[in-house]
N, C-alpha and C positions, 0 to 999 in steps of 0.2 A: 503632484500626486504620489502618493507613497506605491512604493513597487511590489509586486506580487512576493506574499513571503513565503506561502505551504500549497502544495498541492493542487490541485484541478480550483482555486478560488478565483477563478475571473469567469465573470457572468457573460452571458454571452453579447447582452447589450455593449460592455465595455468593448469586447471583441470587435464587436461592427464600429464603433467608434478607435477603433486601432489604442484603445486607451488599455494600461494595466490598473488595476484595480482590486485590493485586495476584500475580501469575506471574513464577518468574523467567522472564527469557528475552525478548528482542523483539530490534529491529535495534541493531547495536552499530558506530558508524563506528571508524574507525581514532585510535585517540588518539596525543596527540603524541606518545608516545615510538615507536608502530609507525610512526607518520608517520619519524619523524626516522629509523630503521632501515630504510627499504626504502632497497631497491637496484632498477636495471635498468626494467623497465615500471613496476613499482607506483609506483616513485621519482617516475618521469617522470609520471604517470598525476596521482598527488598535487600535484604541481608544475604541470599542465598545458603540460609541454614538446611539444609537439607535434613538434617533429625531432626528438627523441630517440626519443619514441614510432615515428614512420616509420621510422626506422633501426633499429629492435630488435622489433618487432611483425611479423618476416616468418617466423616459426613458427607452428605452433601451441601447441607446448610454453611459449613467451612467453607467448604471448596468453593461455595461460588458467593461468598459472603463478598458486597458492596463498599469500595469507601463513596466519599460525597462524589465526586467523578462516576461511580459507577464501574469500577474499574474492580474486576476480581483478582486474587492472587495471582494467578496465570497473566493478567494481562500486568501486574507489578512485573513479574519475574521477569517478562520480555522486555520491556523498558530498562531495566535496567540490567540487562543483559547475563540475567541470573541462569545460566543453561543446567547448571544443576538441578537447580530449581524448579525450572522448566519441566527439566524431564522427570522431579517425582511427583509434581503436580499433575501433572496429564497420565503418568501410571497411576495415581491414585483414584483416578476417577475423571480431571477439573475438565469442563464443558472448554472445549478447542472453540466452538463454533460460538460462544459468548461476547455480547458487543457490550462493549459501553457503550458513556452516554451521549459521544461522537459518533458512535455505530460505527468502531474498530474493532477487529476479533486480533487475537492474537496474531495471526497471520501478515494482515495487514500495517500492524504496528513493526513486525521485523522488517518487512517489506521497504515501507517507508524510511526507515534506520540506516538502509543499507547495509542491514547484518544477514547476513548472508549463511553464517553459521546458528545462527536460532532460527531461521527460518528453514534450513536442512533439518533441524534438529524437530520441528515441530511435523513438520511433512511426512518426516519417517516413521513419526509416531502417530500419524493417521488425520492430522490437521488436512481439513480442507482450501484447495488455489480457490474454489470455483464460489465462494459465497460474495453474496452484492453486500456490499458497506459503505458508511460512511452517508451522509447527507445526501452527495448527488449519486447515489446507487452506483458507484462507481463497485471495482474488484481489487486486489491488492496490486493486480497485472499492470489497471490502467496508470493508479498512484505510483508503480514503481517505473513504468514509462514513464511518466511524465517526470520523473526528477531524474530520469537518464542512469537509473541504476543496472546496469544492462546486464551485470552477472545476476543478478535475485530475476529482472525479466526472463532470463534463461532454466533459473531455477523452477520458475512457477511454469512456464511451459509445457516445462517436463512433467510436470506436475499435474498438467488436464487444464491449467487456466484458461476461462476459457477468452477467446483469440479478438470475437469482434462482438464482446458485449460493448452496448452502447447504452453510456449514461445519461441523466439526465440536464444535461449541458448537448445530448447530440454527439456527444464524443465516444473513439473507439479511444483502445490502447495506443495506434500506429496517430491516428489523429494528434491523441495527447503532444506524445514524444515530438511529435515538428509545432505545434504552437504555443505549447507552454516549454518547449525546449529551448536549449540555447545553441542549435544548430553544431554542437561539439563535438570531439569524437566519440563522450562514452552515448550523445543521443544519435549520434551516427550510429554505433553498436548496439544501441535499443532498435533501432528502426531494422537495422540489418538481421537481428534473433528473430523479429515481429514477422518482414518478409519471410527468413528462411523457413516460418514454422507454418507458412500457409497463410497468415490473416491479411482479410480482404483491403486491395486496393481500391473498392468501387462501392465500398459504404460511404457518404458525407455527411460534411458538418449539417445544419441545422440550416446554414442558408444554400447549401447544396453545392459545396465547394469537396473537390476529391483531396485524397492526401496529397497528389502529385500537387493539383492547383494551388494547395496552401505552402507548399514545401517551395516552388517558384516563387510563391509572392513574398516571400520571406528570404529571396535569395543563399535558400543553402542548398549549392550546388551539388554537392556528395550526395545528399537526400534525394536528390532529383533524379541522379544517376542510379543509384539502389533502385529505385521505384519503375522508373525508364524501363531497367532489364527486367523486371519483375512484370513487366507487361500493364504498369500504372497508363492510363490514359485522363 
């Protein structure tokens, strides 16, 4: 069986079955040939032209214009790490809070990246932690626990994410981070921002297993100990 490759995609069935099991479907950036085919914002967006961006980002019809993805300038820029871009796109107007057609908002796509500096960049120019995305209504909190990205976890905290949404898999953020984690230090340092910031020990999965219990059955003893002093039962 092929091994989990993006994000929150093992279903829960598989889970009970202790099996990995991937989903189609996660964030999908622009590849080179959509790259090489924009025109107008997205071109510029991908390229990080910033003049061209300010010369052509004075609609709204621009701003939040589609490729076949569904993916508007702002969500090009992020992808490919255009923070220039980023920032004259969101001063000109472009929708922060816009999903594509994976229902990823800007946010989410830094998040998941591990870019840590477009995600600062977006926050401070008014982008929302707290929007539900993506297929399983997950948050960008929970997709960046789960791949144990634990400075961006820190970033979004700070930021109002919120602590113990639970998506539609049953899963919180702290959930994520011990079952789709690799028991590591950076998911040890997700679990540990998650504890320190308040989020609940005593929400469970779907078959009514606590984080501590899952974090045991998984034998990662550091997680067990975080949780232990945190008053996990």
């Amino acid at each position: 069986m092929q091994a989990l490759r993006h994000r929150w995609l093992l279903p829960l069935a598989a889970l009970a079955l202790g099996a990995l099991a991937p989903q189609a479907g996660a964030q999908v950036p622009p590849s080179p040939a959509e790259a090489a085919a924009y025109t107008g914002l997205h071109a510029a967006a991908w390229r990080g032209d910033v003049a061209t961006i300010e010369r052509l980002a004075t609609s709204r019809a621009a701003r939040e214009a589609r490729d076949g993805h569904g993916r508007t300038p702002l969500h090009v820029a992020t992808f490919a790490r255009q923070r220039g871009a980023v920032r004259a796109l969101v001063a000109a107007g472009a929708d922060t809070a816009a999903l594509e057609a994976g229902r990823y908002d800007a946010v989410t796509i830094a998040a998941v990246a591990d870019d840590e500096e477009t995600l600062a960049l977006l926050l401070a120019m008014g982008a929302s932690a707290k929007l539900v995305t993506s297929r399983y209504d997950g948050t960008a909190l929970i997709a960046a626990a789960h791949l144990g990205h634990d400075g961006v976890v820190r970033r979004l905290i700070a930021a109002g994410a919120p602590l113990d949404h639970v998506n539609n898999l049953h899963w919180t953020a702290l959930i994520e981070a011990i079952v789709l984690g690799d028991g590591g230090p950076r998911h040890q340092a997700t679990v540990r921002a998650l504890l320190e910031a308040g989020a609940s020990t005593k929400l469970t999965d779907a078959a009514g297993r606590t984080p501590l219990e899952l974090a045991r059955a998984r034998g990662y003893a550091e997680m067990v100990q975080m949780l232990e002093q945190a008053g996990a039962r």
